[in-house]
C-alpha positions in Angstrom: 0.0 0.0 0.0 1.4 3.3 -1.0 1.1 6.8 1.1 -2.4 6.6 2.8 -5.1 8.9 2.7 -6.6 8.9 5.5 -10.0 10.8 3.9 -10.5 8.2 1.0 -9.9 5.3 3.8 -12.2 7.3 6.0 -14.9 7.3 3.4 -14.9 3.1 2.2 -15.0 2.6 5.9 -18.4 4.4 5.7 -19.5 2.7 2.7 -19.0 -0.5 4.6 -21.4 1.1 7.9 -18.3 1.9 9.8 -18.3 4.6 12.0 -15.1 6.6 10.6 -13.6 9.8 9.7 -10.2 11.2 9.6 -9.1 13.2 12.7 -6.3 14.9 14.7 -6.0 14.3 18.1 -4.3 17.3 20.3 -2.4 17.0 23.6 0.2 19.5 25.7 3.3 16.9 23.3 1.4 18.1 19.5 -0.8 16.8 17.1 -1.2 13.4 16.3 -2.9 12.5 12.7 -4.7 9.4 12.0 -8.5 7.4 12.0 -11.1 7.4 14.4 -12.9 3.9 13.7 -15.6 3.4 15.8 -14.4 5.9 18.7 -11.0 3.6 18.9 -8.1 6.1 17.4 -5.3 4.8 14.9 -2.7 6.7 14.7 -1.2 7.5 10.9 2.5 5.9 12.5 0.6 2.9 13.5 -1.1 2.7 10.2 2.0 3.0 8.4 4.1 0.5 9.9 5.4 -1.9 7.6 3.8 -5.4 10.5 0.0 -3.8 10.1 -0.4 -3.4 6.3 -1.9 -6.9 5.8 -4.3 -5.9 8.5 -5.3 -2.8 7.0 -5.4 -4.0 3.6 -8.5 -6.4 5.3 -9.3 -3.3 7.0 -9.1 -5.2 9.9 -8.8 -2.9 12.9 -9.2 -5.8 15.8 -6.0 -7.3 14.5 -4.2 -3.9 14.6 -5.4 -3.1 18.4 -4.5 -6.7 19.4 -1.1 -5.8 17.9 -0.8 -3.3 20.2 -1.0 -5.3 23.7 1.5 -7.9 21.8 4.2 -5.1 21.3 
């Protein structure tokens, strides 16, 4: 998968019924970019890394946040 675009993602997620939408989340350490899907936010470094792009090629979410508590 090339760069992503987080709106065009955003949008088949919502042709499929799934509560999504590209978003920024702000803290006091920046900005963070990436996807809320169904109120659970992926960050665009999560997305990008090279061990979740089978996963989000499926567009398989649970298996990027079970990822998570693995790592």
């Amino acid at each position: 998968m090339g760069q992503l675009d987080l709106d065009e993602l955003a949008e088949e997620l919502r042709k499929r019924g799934v509560d999504a939408c590209h978003d920024f989340l702000y803290s006091s350490r920046g900005c963070r970019e990436g996807l809320d899907v169904d109120g659970e936010f992926f960050p665009l470094s999560e997305l990008s890394l090279p061990e979740n792009q089978e996963a989000l090629e499926r567009l398989d979410f649970e298996a990027i946040k079970a990822r998570r508590v693995r790592t």
